[in-house]
C-alpha positions in Angstrom: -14.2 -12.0 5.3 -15.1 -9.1 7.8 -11.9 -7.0 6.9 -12.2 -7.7 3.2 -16.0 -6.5 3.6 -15.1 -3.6 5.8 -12.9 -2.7 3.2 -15.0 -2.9 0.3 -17.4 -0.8 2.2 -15.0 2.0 2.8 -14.2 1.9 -0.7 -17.8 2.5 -1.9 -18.7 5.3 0.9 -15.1 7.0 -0.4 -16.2 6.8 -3.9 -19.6 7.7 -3.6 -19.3 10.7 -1.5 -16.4 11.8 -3.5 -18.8 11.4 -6.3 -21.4 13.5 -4.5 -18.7 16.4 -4.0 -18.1 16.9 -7.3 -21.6 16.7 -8.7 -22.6 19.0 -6.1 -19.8 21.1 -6.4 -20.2 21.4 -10.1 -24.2 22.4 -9.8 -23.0 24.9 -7.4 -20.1 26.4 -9.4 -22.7 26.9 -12.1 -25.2 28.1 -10.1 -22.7 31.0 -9.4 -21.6 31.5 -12.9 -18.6 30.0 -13.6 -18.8 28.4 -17.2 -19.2 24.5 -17.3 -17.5 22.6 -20.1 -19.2 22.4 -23.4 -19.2 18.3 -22.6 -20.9 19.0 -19.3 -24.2 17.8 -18.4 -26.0 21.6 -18.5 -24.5 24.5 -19.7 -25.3 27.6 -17.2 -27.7 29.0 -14.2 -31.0 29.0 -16.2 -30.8 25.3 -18.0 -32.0 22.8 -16.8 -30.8 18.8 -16.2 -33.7 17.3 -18.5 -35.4 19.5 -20.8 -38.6 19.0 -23.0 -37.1 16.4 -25.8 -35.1 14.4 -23.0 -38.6 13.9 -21.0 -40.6 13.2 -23.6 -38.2 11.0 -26.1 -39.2 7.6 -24.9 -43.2 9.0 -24.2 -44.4 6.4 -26.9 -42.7 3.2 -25.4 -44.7 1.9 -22.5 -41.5 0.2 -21.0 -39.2 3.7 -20.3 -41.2 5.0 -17.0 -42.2 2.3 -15.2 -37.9 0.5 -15.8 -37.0 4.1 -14.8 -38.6 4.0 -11.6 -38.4 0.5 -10.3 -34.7 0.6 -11.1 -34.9 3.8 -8.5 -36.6 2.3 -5.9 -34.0 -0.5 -6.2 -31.5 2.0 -5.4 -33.3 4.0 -3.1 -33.9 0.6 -0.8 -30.4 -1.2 -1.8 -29.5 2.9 -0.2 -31.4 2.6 2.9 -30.1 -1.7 3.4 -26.8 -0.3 3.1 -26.8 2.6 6.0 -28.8 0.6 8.4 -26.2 -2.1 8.2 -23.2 0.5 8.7 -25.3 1.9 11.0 -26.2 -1.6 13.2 -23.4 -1.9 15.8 -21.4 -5.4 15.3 -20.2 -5.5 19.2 -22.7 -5.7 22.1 -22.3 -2.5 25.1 -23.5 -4.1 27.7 -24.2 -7.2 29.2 -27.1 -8.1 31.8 -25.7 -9.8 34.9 -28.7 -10.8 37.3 -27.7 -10.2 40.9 -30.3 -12.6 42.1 -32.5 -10.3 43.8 -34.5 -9.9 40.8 -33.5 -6.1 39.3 -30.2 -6.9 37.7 -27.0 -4.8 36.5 -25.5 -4.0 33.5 -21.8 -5.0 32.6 -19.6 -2.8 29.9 -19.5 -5.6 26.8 -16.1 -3.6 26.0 -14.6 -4.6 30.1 -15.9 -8.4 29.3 -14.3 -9.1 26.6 -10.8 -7.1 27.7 -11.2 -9.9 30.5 -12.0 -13.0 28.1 -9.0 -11.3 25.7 -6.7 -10.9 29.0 -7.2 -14.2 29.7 -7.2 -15.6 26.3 -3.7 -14.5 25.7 -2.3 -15.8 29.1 -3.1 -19.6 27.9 -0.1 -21.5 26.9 1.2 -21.2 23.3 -1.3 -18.4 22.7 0.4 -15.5 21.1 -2.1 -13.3 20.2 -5.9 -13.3 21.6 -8.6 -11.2 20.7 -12.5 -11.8 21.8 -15.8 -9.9 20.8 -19.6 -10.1 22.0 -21.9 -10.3 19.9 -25.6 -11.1 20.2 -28.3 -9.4 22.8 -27.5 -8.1 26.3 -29.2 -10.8 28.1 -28.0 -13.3 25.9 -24.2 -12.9 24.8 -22.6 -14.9 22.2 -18.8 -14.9 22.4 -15.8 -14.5 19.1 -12.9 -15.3 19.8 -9.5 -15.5 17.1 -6.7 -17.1 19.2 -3.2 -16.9 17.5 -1.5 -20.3 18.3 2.3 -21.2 18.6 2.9 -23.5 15.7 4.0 -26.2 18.8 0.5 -26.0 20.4 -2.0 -28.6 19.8 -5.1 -27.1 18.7 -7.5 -29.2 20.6 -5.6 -29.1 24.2 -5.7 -25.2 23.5 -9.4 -24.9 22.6 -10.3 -26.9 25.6 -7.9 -24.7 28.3 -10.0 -21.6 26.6 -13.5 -23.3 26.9 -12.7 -24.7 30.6 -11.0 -21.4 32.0 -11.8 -18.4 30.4 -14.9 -18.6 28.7 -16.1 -20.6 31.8 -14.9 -17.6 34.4 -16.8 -15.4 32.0 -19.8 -16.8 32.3 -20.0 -17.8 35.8 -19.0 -14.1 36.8 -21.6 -12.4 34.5 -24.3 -15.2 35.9 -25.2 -16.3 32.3 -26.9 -19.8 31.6 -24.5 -20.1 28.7 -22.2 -18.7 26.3 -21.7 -20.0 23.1 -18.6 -19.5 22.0 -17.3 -19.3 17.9 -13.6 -19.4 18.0 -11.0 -19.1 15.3 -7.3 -20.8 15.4 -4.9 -19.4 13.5 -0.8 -20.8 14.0 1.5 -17.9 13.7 3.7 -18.2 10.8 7.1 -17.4 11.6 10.2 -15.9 8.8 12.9 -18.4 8.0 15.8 -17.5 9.4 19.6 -17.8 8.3 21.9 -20.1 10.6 25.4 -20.0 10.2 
């Protein structure tokens, strides 16, 4: 659902600023004088986007204004939803590992998980491991997607990963806990001709 979401939004930011290039790009062009289309929104340097009848056409309804600017502030805050979640960062940086004298240190979130991945992948009848942290820094919450030999049972592999790995994570970064959402997946492997 990520990917498919991560690709949807690279879509939208492709299509909008490409939209945003050429509308500026146009207003620019015939700011300098080169001569729009006759289809074009404005025709040269001294019109402008919405003259006197365009302003005043719907003047008598009471509706037109008050539609035209809520459905603006809809955009203007779907907008600002929309960068602050591109903007929020998905993976945690660092994890707090108390020392026990009371101050603490801080642990790279990228050289945990390359540890809980490392690991991961070393489990029998794993053939691909990936993990991510999530969550706050004194707090971590664990993703892991393990790629499973279709020989493996699932539940004999799930428990190896939640008694050694996730287990050596936690104990070496001190936590209380760490929870832990993990993902199966078998791999699926081509048919092959025998002769």
């Amino acid at each position: 659902m990520r990917a498919v979401l991560r690709g949807v939004n690279r879509v939208l930011i492709g299509v909008v600023g490409l939209l945003l290039v050429v509308l500026g790009g146009s207003v620019l062009a015939v700011g300098l004088g080169v001569r729009p289309p006759a289809w074009w929104i404005y025709g040269g340097p001294h019109d402008v986007l919405l003259g006197v009848a365009r302003r005043t056409r719907w003047r008598e309804t009471g509706w037109w204004w008050p539609t035209v600017i809520a459905v603006l502030a809809v955009l203007v805050l779907l907008a600002l939803w929309w960068l602050i979640a591109v903007l929020r960062r998905r993976r945690l940086a660092e994890v707090l590992v108390d020392t026990g004298d009371g101050e603490g240190a801080l642990l790279r979130g990228r050289a945990l998980e390359s540890v809980l991945t490392d690991e991961a992948t070393r489990l029998d009848g794993v053939a691909y491991a990936q993990a991510t942290l999530t969550g706050r820094r004194g707090a971590p919450k664990a993703r892991v997607r393990l790629r499973m030999e279709p020989d493996v049972d699932p539940g004999t592999a799930l428990h190896e990963l939640i008694t050694e790995p996730l287990t050596h994570a936690r104990e070496s970064a001190g936590l209380a806990a760490l929870p832990a959402e993990v993902r199966l997946k078998a791999v699926k492997h081509r048919a092959e001709r025998v002769s």
